[in-house]
C-alpha positions as MATLAB code, in Angstrom:
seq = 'XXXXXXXXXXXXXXXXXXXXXXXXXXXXXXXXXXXXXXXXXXXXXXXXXXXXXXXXXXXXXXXXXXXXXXXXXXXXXXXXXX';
ca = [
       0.000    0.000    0.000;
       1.001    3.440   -0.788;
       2.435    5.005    2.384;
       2.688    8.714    1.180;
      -0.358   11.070   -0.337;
       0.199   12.140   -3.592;
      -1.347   14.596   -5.559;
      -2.890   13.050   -8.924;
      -4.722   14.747  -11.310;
      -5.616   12.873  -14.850;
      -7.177   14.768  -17.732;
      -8.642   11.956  -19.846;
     -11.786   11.283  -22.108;
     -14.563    8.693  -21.557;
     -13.859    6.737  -24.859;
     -10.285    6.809  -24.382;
      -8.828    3.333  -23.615;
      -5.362    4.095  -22.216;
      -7.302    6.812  -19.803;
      -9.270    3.609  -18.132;
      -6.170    1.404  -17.971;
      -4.109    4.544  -16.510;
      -7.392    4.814  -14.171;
      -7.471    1.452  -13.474;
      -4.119    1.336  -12.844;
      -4.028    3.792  -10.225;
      -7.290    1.981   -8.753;
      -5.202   -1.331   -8.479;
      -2.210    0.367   -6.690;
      -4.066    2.185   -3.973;
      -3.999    5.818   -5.529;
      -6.175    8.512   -5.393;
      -6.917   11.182   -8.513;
      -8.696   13.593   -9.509;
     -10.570   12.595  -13.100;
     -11.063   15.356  -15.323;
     -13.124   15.040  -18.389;
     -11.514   18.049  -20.939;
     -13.870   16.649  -23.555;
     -16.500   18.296  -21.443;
     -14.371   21.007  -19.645;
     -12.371   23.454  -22.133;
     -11.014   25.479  -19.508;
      -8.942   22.471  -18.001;
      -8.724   20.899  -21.679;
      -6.770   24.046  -22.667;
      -4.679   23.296  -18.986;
      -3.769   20.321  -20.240;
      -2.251   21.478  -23.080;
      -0.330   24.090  -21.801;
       1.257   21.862  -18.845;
       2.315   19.497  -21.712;
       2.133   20.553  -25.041;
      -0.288   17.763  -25.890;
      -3.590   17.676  -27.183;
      -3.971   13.771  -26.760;
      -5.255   12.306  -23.894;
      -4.357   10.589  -20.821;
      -1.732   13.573  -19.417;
      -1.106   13.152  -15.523;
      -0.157   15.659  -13.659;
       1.796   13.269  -10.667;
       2.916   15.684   -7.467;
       3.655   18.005  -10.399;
       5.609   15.634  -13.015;
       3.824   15.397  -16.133;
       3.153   11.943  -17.482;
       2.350   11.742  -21.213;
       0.004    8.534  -22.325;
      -0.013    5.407  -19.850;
       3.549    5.364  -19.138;
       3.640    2.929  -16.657;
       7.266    2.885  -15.977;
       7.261    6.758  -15.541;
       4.305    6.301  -13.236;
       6.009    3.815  -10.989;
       9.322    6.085  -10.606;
       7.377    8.825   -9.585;
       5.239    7.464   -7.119;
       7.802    4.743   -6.059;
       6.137    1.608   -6.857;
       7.401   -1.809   -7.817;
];
């Protein structure tokens, strides 16, 4: 179990598959995060893209670390997971 609180905020879509894995992901490992739909909110779609220059979805904002895409690796490493 995670032993420190992170701060997790996903932008994602609902018909986006690597959004639910990255979700479910998250789920499986205990985490907490924030879900935001930009397909329905254009004020935090156009956040998105100016934290990471990309108009795809899933971006994660980790504790501050952006996380392109379900990057699992990247995901791990930043929260410190096996």
């Amino acid at each position: 179990m995670p032993t420190k609180e992170h701060k997790i905020t996903i932008y994602s879509t609902q018909n986006c598959p690597y959004c639910v894995m990255l979700k479910d992901y998250l789920k499986e490992k205990g985490f907490k995060y924030t879900d935001i739909d930009v397909s329905k909110d254009h004020k935090k779609a156009e956040e998105m893209i100016e934290k990471s220059g990309q108009m795809g979805v899933p971006v994660a904002d980790i504790d501050g670390q952006i996380v392109i895409g379900f990057d699992k690796v990247k995901v791990k490493k930043i929260l410190g997971i096996n």
